[in-house]
N, C-alpha and C positions, 0 to 999 in steps of 0.2 A: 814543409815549413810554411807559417803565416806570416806573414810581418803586416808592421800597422803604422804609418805615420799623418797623423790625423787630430787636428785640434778638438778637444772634445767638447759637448755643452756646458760642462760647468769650467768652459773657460775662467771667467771670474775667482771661481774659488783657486784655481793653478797662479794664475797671477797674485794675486794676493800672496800667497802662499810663500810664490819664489821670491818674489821680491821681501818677504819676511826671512826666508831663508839666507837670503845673501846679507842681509843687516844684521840677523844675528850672528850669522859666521863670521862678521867682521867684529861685531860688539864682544863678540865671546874672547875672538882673538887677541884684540885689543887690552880686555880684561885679563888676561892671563901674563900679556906682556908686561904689565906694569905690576902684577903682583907677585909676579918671579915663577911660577909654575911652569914657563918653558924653560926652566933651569935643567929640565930633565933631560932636554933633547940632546942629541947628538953632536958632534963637532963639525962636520958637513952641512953647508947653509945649501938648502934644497931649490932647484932654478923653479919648482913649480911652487915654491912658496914665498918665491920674489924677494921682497924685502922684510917679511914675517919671522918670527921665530925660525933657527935652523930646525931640519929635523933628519932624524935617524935615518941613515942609509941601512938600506938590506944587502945581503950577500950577492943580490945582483946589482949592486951600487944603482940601484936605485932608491929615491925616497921613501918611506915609510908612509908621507901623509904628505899630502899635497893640497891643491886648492878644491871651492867647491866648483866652479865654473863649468869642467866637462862633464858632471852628473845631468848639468842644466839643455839650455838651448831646446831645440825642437822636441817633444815628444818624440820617445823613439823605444819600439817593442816586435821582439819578434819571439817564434818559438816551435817547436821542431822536437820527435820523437829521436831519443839517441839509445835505447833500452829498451830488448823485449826482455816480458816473462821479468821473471823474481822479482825482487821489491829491494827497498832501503838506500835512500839518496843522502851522499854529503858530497856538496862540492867546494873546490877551494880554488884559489890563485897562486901561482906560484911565484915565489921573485922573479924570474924573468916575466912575469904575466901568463903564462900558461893555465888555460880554464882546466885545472882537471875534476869530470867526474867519475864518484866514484858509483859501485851498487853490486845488490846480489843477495842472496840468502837462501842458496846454495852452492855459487863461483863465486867470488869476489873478483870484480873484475874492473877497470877504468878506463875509460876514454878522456883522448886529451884534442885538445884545440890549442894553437900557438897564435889565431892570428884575432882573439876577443872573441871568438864563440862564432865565426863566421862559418868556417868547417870542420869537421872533427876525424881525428885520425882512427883507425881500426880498434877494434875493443884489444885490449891486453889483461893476459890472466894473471891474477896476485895469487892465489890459492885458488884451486880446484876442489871440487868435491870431495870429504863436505866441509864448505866454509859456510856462513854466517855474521850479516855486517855488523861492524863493532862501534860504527860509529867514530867522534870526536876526531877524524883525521886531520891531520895539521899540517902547519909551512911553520918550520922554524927561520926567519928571520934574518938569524944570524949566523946559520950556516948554510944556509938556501935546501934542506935536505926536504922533504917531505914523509912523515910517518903517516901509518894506518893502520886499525886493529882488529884482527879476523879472528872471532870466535870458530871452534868447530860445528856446532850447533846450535841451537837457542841454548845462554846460558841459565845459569850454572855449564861450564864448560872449558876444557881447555882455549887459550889464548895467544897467537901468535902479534906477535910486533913486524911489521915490516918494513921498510926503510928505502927510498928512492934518494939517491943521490943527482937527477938528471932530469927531474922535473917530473916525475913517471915515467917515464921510458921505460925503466930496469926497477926492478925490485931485489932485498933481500932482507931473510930474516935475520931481527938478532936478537940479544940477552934483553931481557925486562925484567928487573923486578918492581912489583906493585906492593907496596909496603899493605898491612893491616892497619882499619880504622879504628877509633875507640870503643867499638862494639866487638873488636877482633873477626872481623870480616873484611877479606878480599873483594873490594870492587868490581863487577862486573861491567862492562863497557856498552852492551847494547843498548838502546838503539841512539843514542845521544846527538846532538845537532855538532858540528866540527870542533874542534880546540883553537887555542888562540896562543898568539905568542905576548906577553907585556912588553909592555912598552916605555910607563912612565913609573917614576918612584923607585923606592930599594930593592923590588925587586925584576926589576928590567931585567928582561932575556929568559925569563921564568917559563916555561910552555904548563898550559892550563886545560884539560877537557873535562868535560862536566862525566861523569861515572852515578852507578848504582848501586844499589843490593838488593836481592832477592831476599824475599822470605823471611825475615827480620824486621819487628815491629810494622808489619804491613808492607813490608820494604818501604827504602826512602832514596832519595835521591842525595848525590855527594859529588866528589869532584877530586881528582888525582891530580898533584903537580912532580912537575922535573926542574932541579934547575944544574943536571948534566947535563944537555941534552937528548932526554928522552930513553936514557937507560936505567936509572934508577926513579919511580914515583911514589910517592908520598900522597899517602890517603889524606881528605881534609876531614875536619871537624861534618856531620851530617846536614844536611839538609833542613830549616826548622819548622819541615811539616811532615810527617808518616803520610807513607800513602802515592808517594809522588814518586815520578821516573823521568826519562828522555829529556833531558833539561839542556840551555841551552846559555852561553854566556857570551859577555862583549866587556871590555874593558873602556871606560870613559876616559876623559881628554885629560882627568886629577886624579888617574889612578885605580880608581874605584872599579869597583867590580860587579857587575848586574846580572843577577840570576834568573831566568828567565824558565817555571819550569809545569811539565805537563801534573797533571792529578789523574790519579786513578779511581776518584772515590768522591769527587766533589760534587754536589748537587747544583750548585751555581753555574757550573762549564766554564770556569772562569780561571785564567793563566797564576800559580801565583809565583810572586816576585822575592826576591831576597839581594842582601848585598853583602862583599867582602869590604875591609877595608884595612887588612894584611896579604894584597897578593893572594889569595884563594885560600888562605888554609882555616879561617874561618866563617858562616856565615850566619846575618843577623837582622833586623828590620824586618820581620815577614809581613806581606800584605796580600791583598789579591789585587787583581787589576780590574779596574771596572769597566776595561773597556775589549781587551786582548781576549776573543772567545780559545775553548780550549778543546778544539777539535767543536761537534755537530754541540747544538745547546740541546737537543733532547734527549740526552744522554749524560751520565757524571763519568762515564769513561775516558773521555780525554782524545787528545791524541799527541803524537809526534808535530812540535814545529818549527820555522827555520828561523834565523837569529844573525844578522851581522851590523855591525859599523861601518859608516861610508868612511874611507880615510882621506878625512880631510881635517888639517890642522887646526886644530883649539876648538873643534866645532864636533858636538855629541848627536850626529844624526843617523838614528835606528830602524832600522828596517824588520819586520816580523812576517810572516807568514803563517796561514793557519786557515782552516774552514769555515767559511760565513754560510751557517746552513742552518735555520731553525727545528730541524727537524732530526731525527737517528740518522740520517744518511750520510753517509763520508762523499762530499761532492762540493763543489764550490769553491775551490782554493782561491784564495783572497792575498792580498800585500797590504799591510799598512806604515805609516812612519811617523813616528818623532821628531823634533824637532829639538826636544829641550833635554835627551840623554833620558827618555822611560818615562817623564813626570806623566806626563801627557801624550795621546795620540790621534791628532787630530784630523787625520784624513784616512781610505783608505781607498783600493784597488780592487777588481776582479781581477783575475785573468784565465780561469777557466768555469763556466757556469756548465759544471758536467761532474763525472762520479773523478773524485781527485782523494790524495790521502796526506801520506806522512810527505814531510819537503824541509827544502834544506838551501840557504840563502848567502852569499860570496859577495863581494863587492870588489871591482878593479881597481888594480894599483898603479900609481902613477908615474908616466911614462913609460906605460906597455901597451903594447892592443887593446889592452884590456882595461885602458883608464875611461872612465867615464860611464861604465855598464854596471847592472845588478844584474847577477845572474839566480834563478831560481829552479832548483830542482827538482821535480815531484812526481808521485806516481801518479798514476791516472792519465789523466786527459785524452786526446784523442785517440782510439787505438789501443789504449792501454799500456802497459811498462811504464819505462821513464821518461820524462820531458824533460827537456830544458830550456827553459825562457829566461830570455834577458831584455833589459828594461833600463831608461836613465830614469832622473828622481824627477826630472818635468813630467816625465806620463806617469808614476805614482802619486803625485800632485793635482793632477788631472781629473784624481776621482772624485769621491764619494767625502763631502764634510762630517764625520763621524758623532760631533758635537762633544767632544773630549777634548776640552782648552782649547784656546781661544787663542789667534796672536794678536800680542799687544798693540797698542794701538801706539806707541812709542817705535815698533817697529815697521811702521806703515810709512809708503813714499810720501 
């Protein structure tokens, strides 16, 4: 393991930064409170959101969104091989706080940490030989369970569902049915960034993972919802670019829904974007981003990359993952963030200048071990297999000004 806590030289650009971060997370808050949009919240007024908006408790009676404060304070970054051999990372947090990641692509297998990513307990096997990761695994919310989806092979391919009631600990499988799209295709699940649970609007409590299709129109990227929990899903409307795969989503502070997705075919190397704005079963606005690279830029093949939302109340701050590499080679895994829910992104991170690939990105929940980290998980890095680094938003701050928007000059001390 390395760890790092160490002011860095573009101090200045971090200061700036946070201290915009913390004005807007109050200006945003503030803005929502007076326009009714916390009407969505929960009946539980949250202790780490003080006198703010209440917010949704999870099945661990804890918060759902808390403050931005423990993301902040000192830079702080460490990171440690937890994976040999095979590939395919998603990790998540679970209502109690428990780090679990997952990997494999030929065991599907998980390791968990109870105490924020400080140690980690023995691997545990979901499926044995032969599995294949399916990607989009999730934390329902509201029943504190935790799903995950093991193809048998690369698909096209049969699909199990499996189901932890206990954080990971114990697994088992059950019934799924994945409804047909409007092209009459079955979804296929690999290799996709995690699923997400809603939170705000009509359709709170919704579980959402981004999905695919083979071999159809180029294939195209799509997205599966539940709103049983996680026994019956529903194909969405496709993706509105052919071409596209491994995509990756985050729900904003109004609802809204951000797509975030790889290309297979793009000559720009550039991420593109879409949005919902019916809880997942449609999507619309396509754009590309001009800032979010899409795997190596000397290459239109893409790659896998990781996607989460910090949870903190009324505030849309996004975290990305992906390779800063000008050249064909898969190496360089980078972080970057948002500030303003995708408009913009205007800072970014190394964190391994070495051969790195597909990764997958978590944020802590509040009041667990695990409040106040970014966890990242990726192939490569030292050694090789899987890594897992975790990080707060002061040392992603710390980096690199990317020159994608600006903070106002309205939210300056």
């Amino acid at each position: 393991m390395t760890t790092e806590y160490h002011m860095s030289p573009t101090r200045s650009i971090r200061c700036l930064l946070l201290a915009a971060t913390l004005c807007m997370a109050s200006a945003i808050i503030g803005h929502h409170s007076q326009t009714g949009h916390a009407a969505d919240a929960g009946d539980a007024r949250s202790e780490q959101a003080g006198s703010q908006t209440p917010s949704k408790l999870t099945a661990g009676n804890k918060p759902a969104e808390g403050r931005l404060e423990p993301f902040l304070g000192e830079p702080r970054f460490d990171t440690r091989k937890i994976f040999a051999a095979e590939r395919f990372p998603n990790v998540v947090v679970t209502t109690d706080g428990t780090v679990l990641a997952t990997w494999g692509s030929k065991t599907y297998r998980v390791r968990r940490s109870e105490d924020g990513g400080e140690t980690w307990g023995a691997e545990i096997v979901v499926q044995d030989e032969p599995a294949f990761h399916g990607g989009g695994a999730l934390v329902d919310e509201k029943r504190g369970d935790v799903l995950v989806f093991v193809h048998e092979t690369h698909p096209p391919s049969p699909l199990t569902v499996y189901r932890s009631a206990d954080h990971g600990k114990t697994w088992k499988a059950q019934e799924a049915v994945i409804g047909r799209d409007i092209h009459d295709q079955v979804p296929a699940m690999h290799m996709s960034e995690v699923g997400i649970i809603l939170r705000h609007g009509p359709h709170a409590g919704r579980l959402l993972r981004p999905a695919r299709v083979y071999g159809v129109n180029r294939g195209y990227n799509t997205a599966i919802y539940s709103d049983d929990g996680g026994r019956t899903w529903h194909s969405s409307a496709p993706f509105p670019e052919n071409g596209t795969g491994e995509g990756a989503v985050a729900e904003l502070s109004d609802g809204r829904i951000y797509y975030n997705s790889r290309s297979h075919a793009a000559a720009d190397a550039l991420r593109r974007i879409a949005w919902s704005h019916d809880g997942g079963r449609t999507w619309q606005d396509l754009s590309v981003s001009p800032s979010l690279p899409d795997g190596p830029r000397g290459t239109a093949y893409g790659c896998m990359g990781g996607l989460t939302r910090l949870p903190v109340q009324g505030a849309d701050i996004l975290v990305y993952s992906n390779l800063d590499e000008p050249t064909t080679s898969r190496r360089r895994i980078t972080v970057w963030t948002s500030l303003d829910g995708g408009k913009t992104w205007p800072v970014k991170r190394l964190v391994y200048d070495g051969s790195s690939a597909y990764s997958s990105l978590a944020a802590g929940r509040p009041g667990t071990p695990s409040e106040g980290w970014i966890y990242l998980q990726y192939e490569g890095g030292p050694g090789g297999g899987g890594q897992l680094a975790r990080f707060n938003l002061a040392w992603l701050l710390a980096g690199e000004a990317t020159r994608d928007g600006q903070v106002p000059e309205s939210l300056l001390p």
